[in-house]
MARGUPA-347485 format. One record per residue (C-alpha): x, y, z; residue number from 1; chain. Coordinates in Angstrom, 3 decimals, padded with zeros to 6 digits, always signed. Layout:
BEGIN
<site <X,Y,Z>,NUM,'A'>
...
REM end
This chain:
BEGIN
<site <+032.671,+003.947,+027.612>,1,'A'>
<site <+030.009,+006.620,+027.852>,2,'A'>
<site <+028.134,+008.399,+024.880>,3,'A'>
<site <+027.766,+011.995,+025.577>,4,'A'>
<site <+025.419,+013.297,+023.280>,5,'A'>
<site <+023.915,+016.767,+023.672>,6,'A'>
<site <+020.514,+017.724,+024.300>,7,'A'>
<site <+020.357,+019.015,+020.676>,8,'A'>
<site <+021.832,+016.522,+018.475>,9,'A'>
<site <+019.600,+014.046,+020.598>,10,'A'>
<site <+016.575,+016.412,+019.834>,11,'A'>
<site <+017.677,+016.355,+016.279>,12,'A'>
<site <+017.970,+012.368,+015.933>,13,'A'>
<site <+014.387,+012.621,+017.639>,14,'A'>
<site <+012.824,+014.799,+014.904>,15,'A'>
<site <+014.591,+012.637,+012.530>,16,'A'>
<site <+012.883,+009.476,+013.364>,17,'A'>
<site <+009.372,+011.245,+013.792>,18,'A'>
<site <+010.304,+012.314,+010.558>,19,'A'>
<site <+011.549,+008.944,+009.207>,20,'A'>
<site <+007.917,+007.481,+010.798>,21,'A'>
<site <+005.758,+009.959,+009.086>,22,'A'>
<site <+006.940,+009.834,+005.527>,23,'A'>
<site <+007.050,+005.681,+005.544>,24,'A'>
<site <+003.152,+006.160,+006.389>,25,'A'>
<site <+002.985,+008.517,+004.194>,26,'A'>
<site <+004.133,+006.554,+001.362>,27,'A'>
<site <+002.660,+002.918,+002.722>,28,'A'>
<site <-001.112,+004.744,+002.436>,29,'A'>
<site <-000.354,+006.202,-001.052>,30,'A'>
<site <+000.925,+002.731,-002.635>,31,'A'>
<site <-002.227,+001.181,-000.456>,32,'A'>
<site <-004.697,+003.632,-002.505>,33,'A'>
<site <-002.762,+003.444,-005.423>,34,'A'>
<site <-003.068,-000.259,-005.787>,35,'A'>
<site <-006.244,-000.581,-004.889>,36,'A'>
<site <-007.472,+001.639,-007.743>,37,'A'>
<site <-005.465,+000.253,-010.206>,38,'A'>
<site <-007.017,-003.274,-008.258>,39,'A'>
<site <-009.960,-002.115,-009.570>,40,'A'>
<site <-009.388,-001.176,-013.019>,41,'A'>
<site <-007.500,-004.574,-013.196>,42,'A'>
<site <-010.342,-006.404,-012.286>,43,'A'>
<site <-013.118,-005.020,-014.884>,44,'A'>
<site <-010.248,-006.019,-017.559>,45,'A'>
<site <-010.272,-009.254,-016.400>,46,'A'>
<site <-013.793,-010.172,-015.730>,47,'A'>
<site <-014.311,-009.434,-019.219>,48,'A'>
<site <-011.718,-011.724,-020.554>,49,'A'>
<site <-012.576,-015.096,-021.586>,50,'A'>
<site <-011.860,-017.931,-019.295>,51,'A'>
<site <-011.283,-015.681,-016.346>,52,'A'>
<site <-013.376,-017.587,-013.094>,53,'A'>
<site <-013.762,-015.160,-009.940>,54,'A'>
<site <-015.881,-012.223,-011.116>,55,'A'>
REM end
């Protein structure tokens, strides 16, 4: 059995997944900058605690 799909619900599922695409990298580089800057913040507390090796 054939799937006949028209040329704009196929355009639409298209623009979808670009769609779908852009706001997952979207959101993957936010956490990435997010976590490293809380990373950071993390780090200072730590370094200062006692008993902490790594710093």
């Amino acid at each position: 059995m054939m799937n006949a799909t028209s040329p704009a619900s196929a355009r639409r599922a298209d623009l979808l997944a670009a769609g779908a695409a852009t706001v997952t990298v979207v959101l993957w580089a936010s956490a990435f900058v997010s976590i490293r800057s809380a990373g950071a913040g993390v780090s200072v507390i730590l370094c200062k605690s006692p008993g902490f090796i790594g710093c």
